[in-house]
C-alpha positions in Angstrom: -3.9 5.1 23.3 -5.3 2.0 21.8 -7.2 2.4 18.0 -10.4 1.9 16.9 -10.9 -1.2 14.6 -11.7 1.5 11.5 -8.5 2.9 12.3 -6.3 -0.4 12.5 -8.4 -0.7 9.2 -7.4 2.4 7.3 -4.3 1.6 8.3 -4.0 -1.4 6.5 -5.9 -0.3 3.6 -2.9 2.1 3.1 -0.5 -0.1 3.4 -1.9 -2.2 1.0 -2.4 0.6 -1.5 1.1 1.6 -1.1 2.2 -2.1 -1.6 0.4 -2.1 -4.8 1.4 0.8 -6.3 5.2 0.0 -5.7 4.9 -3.0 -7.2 3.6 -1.5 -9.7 5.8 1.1 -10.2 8.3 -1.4 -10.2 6.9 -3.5 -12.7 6.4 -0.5 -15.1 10.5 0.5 -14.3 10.9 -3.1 -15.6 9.2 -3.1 -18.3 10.4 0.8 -19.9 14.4 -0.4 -18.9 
């Protein structure tokens, strides 16, 4: 079943949030070690 363009789109936009806040998790782990 193919998805909407909003869906392909919310998709990305939580993959791009996700992305963020790993890095900055990451960056914050870096920083406190």
């Amino acid at each position: 079943m193919a998805k909407t363009l909003s869906d392909i789109k919310r998709s990305l936009d939580d993959i791009l949030t996700e992305t963020v806040e790993l890095t900055f998790d990451d960056a914050a782990s870096s920083v406190a070690y």
